[in-house]
N, C-alpha and C positions, 0 to 999 in steps of 0.2 A: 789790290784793294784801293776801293778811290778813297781821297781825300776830303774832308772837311768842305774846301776850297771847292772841288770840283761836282760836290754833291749839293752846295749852294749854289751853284751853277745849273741845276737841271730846270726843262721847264716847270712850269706850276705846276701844269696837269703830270709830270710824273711825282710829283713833290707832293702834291695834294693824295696821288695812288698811295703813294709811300706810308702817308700818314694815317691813312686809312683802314691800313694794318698793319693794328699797334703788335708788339713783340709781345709773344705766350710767355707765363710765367710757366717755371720747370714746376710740377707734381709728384710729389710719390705715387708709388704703384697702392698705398694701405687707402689716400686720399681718392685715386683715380676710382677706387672700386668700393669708393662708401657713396661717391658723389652718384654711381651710375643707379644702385640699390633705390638712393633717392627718387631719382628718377622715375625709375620700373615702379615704384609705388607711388606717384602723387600721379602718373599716369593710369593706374589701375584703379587708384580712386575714385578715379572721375572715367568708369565705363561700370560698367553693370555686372554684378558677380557672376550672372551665368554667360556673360558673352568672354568673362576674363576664367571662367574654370572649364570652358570648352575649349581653352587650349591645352591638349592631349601631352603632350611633348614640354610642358611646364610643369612645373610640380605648383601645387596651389601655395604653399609656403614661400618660396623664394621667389613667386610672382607675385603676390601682395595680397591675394585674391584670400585668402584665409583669414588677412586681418580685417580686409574690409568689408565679410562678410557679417552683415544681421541677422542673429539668432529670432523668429519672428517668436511675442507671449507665447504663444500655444506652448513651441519648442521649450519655450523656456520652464513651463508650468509642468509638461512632461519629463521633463531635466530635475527637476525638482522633486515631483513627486516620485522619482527614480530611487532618489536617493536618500529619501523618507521610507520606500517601500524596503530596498533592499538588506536595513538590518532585519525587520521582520520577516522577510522570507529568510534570511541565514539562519533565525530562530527555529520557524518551522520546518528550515529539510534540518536540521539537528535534531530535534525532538521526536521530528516525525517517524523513522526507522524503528524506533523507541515504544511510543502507541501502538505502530503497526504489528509489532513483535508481539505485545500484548493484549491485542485483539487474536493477533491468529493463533495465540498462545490457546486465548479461550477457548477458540471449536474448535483445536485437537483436542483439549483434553489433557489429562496429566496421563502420565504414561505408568506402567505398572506392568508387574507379573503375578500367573497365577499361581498361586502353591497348593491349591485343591478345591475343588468342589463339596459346599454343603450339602445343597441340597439342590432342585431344579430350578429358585429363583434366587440362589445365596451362593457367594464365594467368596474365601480365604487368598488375603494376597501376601507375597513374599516380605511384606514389612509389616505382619501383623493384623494389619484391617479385616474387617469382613465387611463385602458389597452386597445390600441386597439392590437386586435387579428392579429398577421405576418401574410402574406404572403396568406390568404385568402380576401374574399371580400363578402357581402351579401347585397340584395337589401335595399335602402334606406328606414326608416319609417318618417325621417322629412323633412321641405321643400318641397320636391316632394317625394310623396308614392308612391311606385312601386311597381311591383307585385311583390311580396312572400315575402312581408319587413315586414311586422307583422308576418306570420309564422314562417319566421326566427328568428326574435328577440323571439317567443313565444317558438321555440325547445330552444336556449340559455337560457332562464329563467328555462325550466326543467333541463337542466344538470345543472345551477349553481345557484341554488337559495339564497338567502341572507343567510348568519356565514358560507358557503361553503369553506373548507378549498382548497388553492392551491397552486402549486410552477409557481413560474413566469420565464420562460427560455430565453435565450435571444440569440435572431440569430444574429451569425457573418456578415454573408452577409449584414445585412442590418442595417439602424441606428438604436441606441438606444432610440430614444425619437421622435416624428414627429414634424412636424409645428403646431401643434396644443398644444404641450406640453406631449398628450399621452406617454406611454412608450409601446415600439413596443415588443410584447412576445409571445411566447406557453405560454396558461394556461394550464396545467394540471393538474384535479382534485385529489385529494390524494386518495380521495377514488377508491379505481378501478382504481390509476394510467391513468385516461384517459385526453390522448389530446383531449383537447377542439376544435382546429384548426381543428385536422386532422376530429373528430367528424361529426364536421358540413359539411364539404365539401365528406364525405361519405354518409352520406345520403341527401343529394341536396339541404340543408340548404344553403351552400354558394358554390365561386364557387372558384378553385386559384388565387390565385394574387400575379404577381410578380415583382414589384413595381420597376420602373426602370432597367427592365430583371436581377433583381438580384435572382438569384435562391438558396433557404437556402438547408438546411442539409435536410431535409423532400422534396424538389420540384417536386423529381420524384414519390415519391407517393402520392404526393394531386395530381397531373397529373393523374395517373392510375385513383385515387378512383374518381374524377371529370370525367373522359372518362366513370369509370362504372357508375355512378350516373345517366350521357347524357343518355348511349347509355339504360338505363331501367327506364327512365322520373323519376326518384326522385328527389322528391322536387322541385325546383323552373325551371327544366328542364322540368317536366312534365307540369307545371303549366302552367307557359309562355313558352309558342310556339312561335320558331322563336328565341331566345336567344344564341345570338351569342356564341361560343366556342374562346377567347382568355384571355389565360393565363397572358399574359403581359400588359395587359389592365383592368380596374374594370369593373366588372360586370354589364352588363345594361339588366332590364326582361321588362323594359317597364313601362308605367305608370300602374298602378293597377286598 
């Protein structure tokens, strides 16, 4: 190692090299690698987010590109009302299952069994009630028997004979209970999804009825099938001869 003595001795121009590289101060490794961080972002600053997030091989975080990105209004106003919208929508899918239930609750129906047959437009259910049948009408079998009032009540006993399962519907147009306490409904049987109403006045069991010109959701086609049943005598059109055609009035076939 030279001395003092002998490093004052060199020429300028090495003396001058010498000083012109002054000695590194030592770094820790925690400093080295905050200072480089700096770096990588005052760098990244200063170029353009999409030329600094088209580096594929950089994560956008620890290339700077993340912080120095501007959200532009738009974004921000959709950010916003994101976050405005999305307790209202947690309300409505909660609730919504809820309504839905209770809409499709309505056009099943309540559900019910039958424990017998009155008569061709009346039945007894397993909890007591009696249904009379909307918005159709069929010949009498008590007090005064009339013609096709056993037959009718005898096709009703086939479609719904006693533990018959059914949904009971219930028409707007007209009340929900009569003078008699009945409760005014479509039966339709579960099995085979079949209207009972429409049933009977399709094949000439009964005839429409629309009970203070109130015409329900079905009136135009218990019309139709009542015009086809007339005009090809099924049922109680064939039977009784002379049986008047009005809709808006009960059925009268005659005495029997």
């Amino acid at each position: 190692m030279r001395s003092a003595s002998q490093i004052a001795s060199l020429s300028p121009v090495r003396a001058t090299s010498f000083a012109s590289f002054p000695l590194k101060r030592s770094r820790s490794p925690a400093r080295t690698l905050l200072d480089r961080f700096e770096n990588v972002g005052r760098a990244n600053g200063s170029a353009s987010s999409t030329s600094c997030c088209s580096r594929r091989r950089t994560s956008r975080r620890s290339s700077g590109c993340y912080r120095s990105r501007q959200r532009s209004p738009i974004l921000r106003t959709m950010l916003s009302s994101r976050r405005l919208l999305l307790p209202s929508l947690c309300v409505v899918l909660v609730f919504a299952p809820t309504a839905g239930g209770a809409a499709n609750r309505s056009r099943a129906g309540q559900l019910a069994r039958i424990d017998h047959v009155v008569d061709g437009d009346t039945v007894a259910l397993t909890n007591g009630r009696h249904v009379r049948l909307v918005q159709i009408d069929t010949p009498e079998v008590y007090f005064s028997t009339e013609c096709y009032g056993e037959q009718a009540s005898t096709i009703t006993k086939r479609l719904l004979p006693p533990g018959t399962a059914v949904r009971l519907l219930r028409e707007p147009k007209t009340d929900a209970v009569d003078s008699y306490g009945r409760l005014l409904r479509y039966v339709v049987r579960v099995r085979g999804n079949l209207d009972v109403n429409v049933q009977l006045v399709r094949v000439g069991a009964a005839a429409p009825y629309f009970y203070d010109y109130r015409r329900g959701r079905y009136a135009g086609l218990l019309a139709r099938l009542g015009r086809r049943a007339r005009s090809h005598q099924l049922g109680l059109w064939g039977s009784c001869p002379g049986t008047p055609w009005d809709p808006n009035h009960g059925v009268s076939t005659g005495p029997s």
